[in-house]
C-alpha positions in Angstrom: 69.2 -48.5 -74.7 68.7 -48.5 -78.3 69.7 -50.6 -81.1 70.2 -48.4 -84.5 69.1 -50.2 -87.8 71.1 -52.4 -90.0 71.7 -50.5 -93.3 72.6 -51.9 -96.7 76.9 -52.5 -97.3 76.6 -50.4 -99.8 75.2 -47.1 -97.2 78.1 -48.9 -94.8 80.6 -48.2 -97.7 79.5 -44.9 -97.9 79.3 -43.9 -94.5 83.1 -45.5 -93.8 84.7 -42.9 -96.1 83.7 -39.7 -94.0 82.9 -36.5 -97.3 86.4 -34.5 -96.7 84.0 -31.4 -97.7 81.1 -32.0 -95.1 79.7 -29.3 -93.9 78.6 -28.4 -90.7 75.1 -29.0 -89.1 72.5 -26.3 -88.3 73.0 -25.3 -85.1 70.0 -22.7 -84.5 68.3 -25.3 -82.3 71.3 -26.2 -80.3 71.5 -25.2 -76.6 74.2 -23.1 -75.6 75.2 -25.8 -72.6 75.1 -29.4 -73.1 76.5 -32.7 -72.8 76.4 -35.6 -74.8 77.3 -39.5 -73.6 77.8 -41.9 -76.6 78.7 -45.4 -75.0 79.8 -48.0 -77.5 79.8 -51.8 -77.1 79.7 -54.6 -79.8 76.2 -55.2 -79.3 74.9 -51.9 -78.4 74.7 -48.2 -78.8 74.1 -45.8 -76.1 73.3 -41.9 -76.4 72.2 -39.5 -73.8 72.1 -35.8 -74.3 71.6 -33.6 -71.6 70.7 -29.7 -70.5 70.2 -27.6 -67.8 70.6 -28.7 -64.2 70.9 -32.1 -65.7 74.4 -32.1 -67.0 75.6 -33.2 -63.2 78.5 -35.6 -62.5 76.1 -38.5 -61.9 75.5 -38.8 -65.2 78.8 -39.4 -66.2 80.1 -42.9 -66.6 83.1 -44.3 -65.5 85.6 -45.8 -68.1 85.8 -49.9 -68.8 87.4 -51.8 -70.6 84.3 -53.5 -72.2 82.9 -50.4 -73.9 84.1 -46.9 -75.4 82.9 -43.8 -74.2 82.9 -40.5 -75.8 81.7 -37.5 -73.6 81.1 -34.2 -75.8 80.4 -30.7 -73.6 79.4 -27.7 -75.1 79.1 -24.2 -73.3 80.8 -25.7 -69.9 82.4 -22.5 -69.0 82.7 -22.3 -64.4 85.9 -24.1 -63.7 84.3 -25.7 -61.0 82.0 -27.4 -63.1 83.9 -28.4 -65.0 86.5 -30.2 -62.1 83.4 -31.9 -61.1 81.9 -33.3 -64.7 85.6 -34.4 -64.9 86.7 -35.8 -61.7 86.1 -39.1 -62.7 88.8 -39.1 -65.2 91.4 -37.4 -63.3 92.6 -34.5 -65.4 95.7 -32.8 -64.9 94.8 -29.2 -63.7 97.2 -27.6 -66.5 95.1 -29.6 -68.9 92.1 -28.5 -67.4 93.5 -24.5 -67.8 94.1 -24.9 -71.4 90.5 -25.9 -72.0 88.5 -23.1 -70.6 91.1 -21.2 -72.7 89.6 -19.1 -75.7 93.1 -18.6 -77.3 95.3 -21.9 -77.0 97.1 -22.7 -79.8 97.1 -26.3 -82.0 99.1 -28.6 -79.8 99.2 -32.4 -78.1 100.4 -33.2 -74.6 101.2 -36.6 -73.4 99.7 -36.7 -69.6 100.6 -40.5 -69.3 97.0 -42.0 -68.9 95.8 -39.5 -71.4 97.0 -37.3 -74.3 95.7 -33.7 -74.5 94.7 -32.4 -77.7 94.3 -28.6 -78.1 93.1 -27.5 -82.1 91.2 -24.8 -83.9 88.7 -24.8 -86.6 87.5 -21.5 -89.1 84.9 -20.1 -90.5 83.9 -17.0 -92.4 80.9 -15.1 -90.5 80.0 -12.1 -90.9 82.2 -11.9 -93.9 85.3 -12.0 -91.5 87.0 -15.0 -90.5 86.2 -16.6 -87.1 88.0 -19.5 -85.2 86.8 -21.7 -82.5 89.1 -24.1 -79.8 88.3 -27.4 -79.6 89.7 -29.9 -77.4 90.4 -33.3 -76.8 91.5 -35.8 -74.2 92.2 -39.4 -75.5 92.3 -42.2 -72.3 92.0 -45.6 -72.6 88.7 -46.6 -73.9 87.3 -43.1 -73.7 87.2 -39.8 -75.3 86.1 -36.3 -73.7 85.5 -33.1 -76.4 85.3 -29.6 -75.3 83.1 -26.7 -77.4 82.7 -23.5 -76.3 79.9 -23.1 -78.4 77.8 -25.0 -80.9 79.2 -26.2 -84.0 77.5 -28.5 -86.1 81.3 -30.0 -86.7 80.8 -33.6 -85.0 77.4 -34.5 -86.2 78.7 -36.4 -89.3 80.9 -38.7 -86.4 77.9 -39.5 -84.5 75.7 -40.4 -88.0 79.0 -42.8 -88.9 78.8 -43.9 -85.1 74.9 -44.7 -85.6 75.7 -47.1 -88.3 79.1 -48.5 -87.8 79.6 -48.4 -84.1 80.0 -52.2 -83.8 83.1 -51.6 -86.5 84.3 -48.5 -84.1 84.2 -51.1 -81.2 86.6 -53.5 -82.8 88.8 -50.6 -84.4 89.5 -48.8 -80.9 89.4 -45.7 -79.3 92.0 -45.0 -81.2 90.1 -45.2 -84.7 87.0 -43.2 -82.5 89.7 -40.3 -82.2 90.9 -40.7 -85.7 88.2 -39.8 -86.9 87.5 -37.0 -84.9 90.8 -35.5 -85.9 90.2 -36.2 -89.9 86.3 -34.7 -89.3 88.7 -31.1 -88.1 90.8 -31.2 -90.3 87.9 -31.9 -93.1 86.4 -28.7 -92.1 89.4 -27.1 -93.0 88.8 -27.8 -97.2 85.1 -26.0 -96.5 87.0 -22.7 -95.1 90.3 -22.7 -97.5 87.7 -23.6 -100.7 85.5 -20.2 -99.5 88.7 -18.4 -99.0 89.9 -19.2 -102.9 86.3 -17.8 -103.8 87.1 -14.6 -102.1 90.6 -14.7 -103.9 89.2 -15.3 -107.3 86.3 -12.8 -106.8 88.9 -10.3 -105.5 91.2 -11.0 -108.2 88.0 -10.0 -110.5 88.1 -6.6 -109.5 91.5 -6.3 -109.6 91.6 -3.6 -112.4 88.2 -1.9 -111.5 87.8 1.2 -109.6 84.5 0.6 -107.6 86.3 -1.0 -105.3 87.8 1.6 -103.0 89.2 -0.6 -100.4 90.4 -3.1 -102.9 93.5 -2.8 -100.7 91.9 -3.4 -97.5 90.4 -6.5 -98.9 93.9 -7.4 -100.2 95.5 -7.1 -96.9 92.6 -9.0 -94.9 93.1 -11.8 -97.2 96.7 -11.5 -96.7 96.1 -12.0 -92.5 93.5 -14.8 -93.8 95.9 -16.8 -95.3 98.8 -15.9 -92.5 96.0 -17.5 -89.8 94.9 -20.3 -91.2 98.3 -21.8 -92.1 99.7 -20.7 -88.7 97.1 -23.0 -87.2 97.1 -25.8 -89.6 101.2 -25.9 -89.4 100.5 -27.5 -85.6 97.7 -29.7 -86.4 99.8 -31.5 -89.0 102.6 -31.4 -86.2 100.3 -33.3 -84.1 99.8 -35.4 -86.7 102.7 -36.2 -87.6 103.7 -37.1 -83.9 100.9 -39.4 -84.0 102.3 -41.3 -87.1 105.7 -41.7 -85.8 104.8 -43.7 -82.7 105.4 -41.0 -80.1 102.3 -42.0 -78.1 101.3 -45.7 -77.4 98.1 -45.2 -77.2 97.1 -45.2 -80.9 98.6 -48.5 -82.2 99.8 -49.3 -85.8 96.7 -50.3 -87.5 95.9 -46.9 -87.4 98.7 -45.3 -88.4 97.6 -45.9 -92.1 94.3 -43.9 -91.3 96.0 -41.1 -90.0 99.0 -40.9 -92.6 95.8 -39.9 -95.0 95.0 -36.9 -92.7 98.8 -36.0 -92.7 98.3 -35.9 -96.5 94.9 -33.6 -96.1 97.4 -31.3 -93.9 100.0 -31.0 -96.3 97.1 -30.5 -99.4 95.9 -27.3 -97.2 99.1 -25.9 -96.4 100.3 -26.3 -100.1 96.5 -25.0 -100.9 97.1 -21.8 -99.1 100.6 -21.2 -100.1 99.4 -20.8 -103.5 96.9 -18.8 -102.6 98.6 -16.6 -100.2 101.1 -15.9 -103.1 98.2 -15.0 -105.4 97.0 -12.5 -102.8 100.3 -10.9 -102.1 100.9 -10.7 -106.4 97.6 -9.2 -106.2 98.7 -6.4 -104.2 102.1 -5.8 -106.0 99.8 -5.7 -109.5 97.2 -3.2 -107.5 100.1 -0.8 -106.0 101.3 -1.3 -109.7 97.7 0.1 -111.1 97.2 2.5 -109.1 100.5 4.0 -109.4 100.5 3.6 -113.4 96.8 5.6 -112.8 98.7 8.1 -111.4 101.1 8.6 -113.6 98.5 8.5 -116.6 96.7 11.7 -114.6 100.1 13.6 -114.3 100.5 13.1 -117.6 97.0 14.5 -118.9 98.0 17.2 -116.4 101.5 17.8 -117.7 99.8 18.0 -121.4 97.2 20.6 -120.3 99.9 22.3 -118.5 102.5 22.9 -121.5 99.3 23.6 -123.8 98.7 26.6 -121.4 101.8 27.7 -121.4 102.9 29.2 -124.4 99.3 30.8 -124.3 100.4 32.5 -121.1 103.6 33.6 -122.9 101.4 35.7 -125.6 99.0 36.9 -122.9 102.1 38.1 -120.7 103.8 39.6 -123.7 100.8 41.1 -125.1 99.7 42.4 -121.4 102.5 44.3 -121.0 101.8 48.6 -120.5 104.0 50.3 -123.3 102.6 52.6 -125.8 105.4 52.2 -128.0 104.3 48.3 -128.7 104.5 46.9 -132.2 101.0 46.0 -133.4 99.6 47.5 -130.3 96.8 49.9 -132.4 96.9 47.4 -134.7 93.3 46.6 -136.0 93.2 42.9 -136.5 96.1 42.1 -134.1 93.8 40.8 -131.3 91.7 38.4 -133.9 95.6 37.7 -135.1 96.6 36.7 -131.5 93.9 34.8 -130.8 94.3 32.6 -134.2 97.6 32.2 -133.3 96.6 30.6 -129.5 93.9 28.2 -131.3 96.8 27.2 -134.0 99.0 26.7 -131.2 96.6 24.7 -129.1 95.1 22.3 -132.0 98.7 21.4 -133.3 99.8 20.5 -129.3 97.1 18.7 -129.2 97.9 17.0 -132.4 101.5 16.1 -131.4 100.6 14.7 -128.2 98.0 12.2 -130.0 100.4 11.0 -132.4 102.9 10.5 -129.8 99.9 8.8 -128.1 100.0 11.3 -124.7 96.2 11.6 -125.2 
């Protein structure tokens, strides 16, 4: 058991408004498998972490209805594993499908005891971008979260938690998942805000050729934009749901909360409609270039091309076998000819730059 220090109201105040551009922990040091018990009571706060052969069942506690539970696993991947973590909490086994799913999209079930919650966050790594499921089952005074793989997403909940967790008590489970749904859709500013910068640095190069696949990148950030607004349509769904009453479990007082995550939703979706209209202008202007480039190197082409050509016109007349030509024992006639093709070439040449060809 252990009893976190009091903190000033003013580090209360701060911690209550969660950053809407926090960023994720670093999860280097994270195990690949674990599970994490917070227990939350209005006197007391209770976390357990666990590894190994130690994530077992028996560590698991059953709900009350005097404290809140929230039960994060990471990395659980053996179905039968996972039906024995979660026996306790009787979990539907469609429910329990979805989550050792690695491609389930954004949605929210209604199980009766529990509502399921299926939802995706992004990131850019390796300079592509990258999503991850995360799920969530909200029951009556508990919460169980589901991670394939370290994050660093929740750890700003459980710092709030550390400090306000007598506050969280009194609030609900409900306020508990809340703020788990705000904290993912909070990560979503950190991906859309990197994605602008790849826009904007994009857009810089826009009329440069040392770019060559400036149109690859184009398109990329085309699909970028097409994924991240094809998940983020759902969550706000879900949301939404949530706000009109369609589940009892999250009661009125927190329907205020959650309207300002509905807002958040339609920010990012208005966010990257913008910016998915910038990219595809960008590739209209690009095609645009590039085809303009290739009409100013026909043209230098067509120039050189009708500059030759009256040259070739002397030379074919000139190259013709007949001793009977005019001027063909001439003495001068070749110096003459070959004024008359430098004459002929500097006033083409002269032409084309005042009609501004060259």
């Amino acid at each position: 058991m252990s009893t976190p220090p009091r903190v000033s109201s003013n580090k209360q105040a701060q911690l209550h408004n969660l950053p809407s551009l926090a960023h994720r922990s670093n999860v280097n040091n994270m195990p690949a498998q674990s599970l994490t018990i917070t227990q939350i009571t209005s006197r007391q706060l209770l976390t357990h972490s666990y590894t190994g052969a130690d994530i077992c069942c028996g560590n698991i506690p059953a709900p009350t209805k005097d404290r809140l539970i929230w039960i994060h696993l990471i990395g659980i991947t053996d179905n039968e594993q996972l039906h024995q973590l979660l026996q306790t909490f009787n979990i539907h086994e469609l429910a329990m499908e979805d989550i050792l799913s690695r491609k389930q999209r954004p949605k929210i079930e209604n199980y009766g005891h529990y509502l399921f919650v299926a939802a995706r966050v992004f990131a850019y790594k390796k300079q592509k971008l990258q999503y991850n499921q995360i799920y969530i089952i909200i029951g009556q005074n508990y919460i169980i979260t589901f991670q394939f793989e370290p994050l660093g997403l929740l750890q700003v909940i459980r710092e709030y938690i550390q400090y306000n967790y007598s506050d969280i008590y009194h609030k609900g489970i409900d306020f508990l998942a809340y703020s788990l749904l705000d904290r993912i859709v909070d990560d979503y500013f950190v991906t859309v805000d990197e994605f602008d910068n790849r826009v904007e640095g994009l857009d810089k190069q826009l009329f440069s050729n040392s770019n060559k696949n400036l149109l690859v990148s184009i398109h990329q950030l085309k699909r970028d934009a097409i994924n991240l607004r094809r998940t983020l349509s759902p969550i706000r769904d879900i949301v939404g749901r949530i706000v009109h009453n369609e589940f009892p479990l999250f009661s009125k007082d927190i329907h205020v909360y959650l309207l300002d995550v509905y807002d958040h939703t339609q920010q990012l979706m208005e966010t990257l409609d913008s910016a998915r209209d910038t990219v595809m202008g960008m590739m209209d202007v690009h095609l645009s270039y590039q085809s303009n480039h290739l009409n100013e190197q026909m043209r230098m082409l067509t120039v050189f091309t009708i500059i030759v050509m009256p040259l070739n016109v002397l030379t074919g007349i000139y190259g013709m076998n007949f001793d009977n030509m005019p001027e063909l024992h001439w003495h001068y006639s070749y110096y003459v000819v070959l004024g008359l093709m430098v004459t002929i070439i500097i006033t083409m040449i002269a032409y084309f730059h005042r009609r501004h060809w060259l």
